[in-house]
C-alpha positions in Angstrom: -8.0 -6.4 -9.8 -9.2 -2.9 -10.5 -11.7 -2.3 -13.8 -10.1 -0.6 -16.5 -12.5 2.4 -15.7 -11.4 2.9 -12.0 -7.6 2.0 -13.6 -8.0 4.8 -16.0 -10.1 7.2 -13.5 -7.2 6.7 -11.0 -4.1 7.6 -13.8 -6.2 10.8 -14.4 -6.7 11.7 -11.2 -3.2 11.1 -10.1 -1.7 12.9 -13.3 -3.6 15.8 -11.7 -2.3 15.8 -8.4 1.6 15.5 -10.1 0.7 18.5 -12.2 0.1 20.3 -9.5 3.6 18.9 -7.6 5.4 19.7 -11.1 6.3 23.0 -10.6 8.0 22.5 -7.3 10.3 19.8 -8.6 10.8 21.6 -11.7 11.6 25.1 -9.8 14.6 22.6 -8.2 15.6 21.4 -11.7 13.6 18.5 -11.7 10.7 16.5 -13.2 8.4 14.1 -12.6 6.8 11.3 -14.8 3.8 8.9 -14.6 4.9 5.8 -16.0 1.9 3.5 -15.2 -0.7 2.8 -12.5 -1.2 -0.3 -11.8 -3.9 -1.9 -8.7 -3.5 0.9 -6.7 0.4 1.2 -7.4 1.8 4.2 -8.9 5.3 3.9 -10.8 6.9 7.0 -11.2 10.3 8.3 -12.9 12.3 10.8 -11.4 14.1 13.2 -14.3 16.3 16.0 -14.7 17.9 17.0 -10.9 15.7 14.6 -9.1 16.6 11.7 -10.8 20.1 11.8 -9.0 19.3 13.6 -5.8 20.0 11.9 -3.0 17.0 13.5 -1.5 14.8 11.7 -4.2 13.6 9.2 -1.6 12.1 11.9 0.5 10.8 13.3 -2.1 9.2 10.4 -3.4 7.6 8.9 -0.2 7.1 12.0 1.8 6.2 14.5 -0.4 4.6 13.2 -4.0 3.4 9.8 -1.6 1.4 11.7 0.8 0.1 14.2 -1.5 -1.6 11.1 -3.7 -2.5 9.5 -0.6 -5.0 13.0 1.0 -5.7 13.6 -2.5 -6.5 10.0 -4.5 -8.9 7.7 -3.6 -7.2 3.9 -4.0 -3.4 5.0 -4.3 -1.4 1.9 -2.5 2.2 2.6 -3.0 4.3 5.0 -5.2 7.3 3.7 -6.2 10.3 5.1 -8.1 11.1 3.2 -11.4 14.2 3.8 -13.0 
């Protein structure tokens, strides 16, 4: 179990690292949003044209995954919550 300082340090750094990913999605019609991060896990929700792409996967796990993963220290898993 993480302390609620690395918890918090964590969301920040990884709300960075999606603000940075935001305009891509967005310049496709999409969106991106932190729901929680929880023990390493991030839970994000996929809006606007990303939400129903069928490409969303990929997106997800090979391109918002990776990114958290070179650029976060402690990021397990992103998942997609709906």
């Amino acid at each position: 179990m993480m302390s609620e300082h690395v918890q918090d340090k964590l969301y920040d750094e990884v709300l960075e690292v999606l603000d940075k990913l935001r305009p891509f999605l967005q310049r496709d019609g999409g969106d991106v949003e932190l729901v929680d991060v929880e023990d390493g896990i991030v839970k994000l929700r996929l809006m606007g044209a990303c939400g129903s792409c069928p490409s969303s996967t990929i997106t997800l796990k090979a391109g918002i995954e990776r990114a958290l993963f070179e650029e976060v220290d402690g990021v397990q898993e992103v998942v997609q919550v709906f």
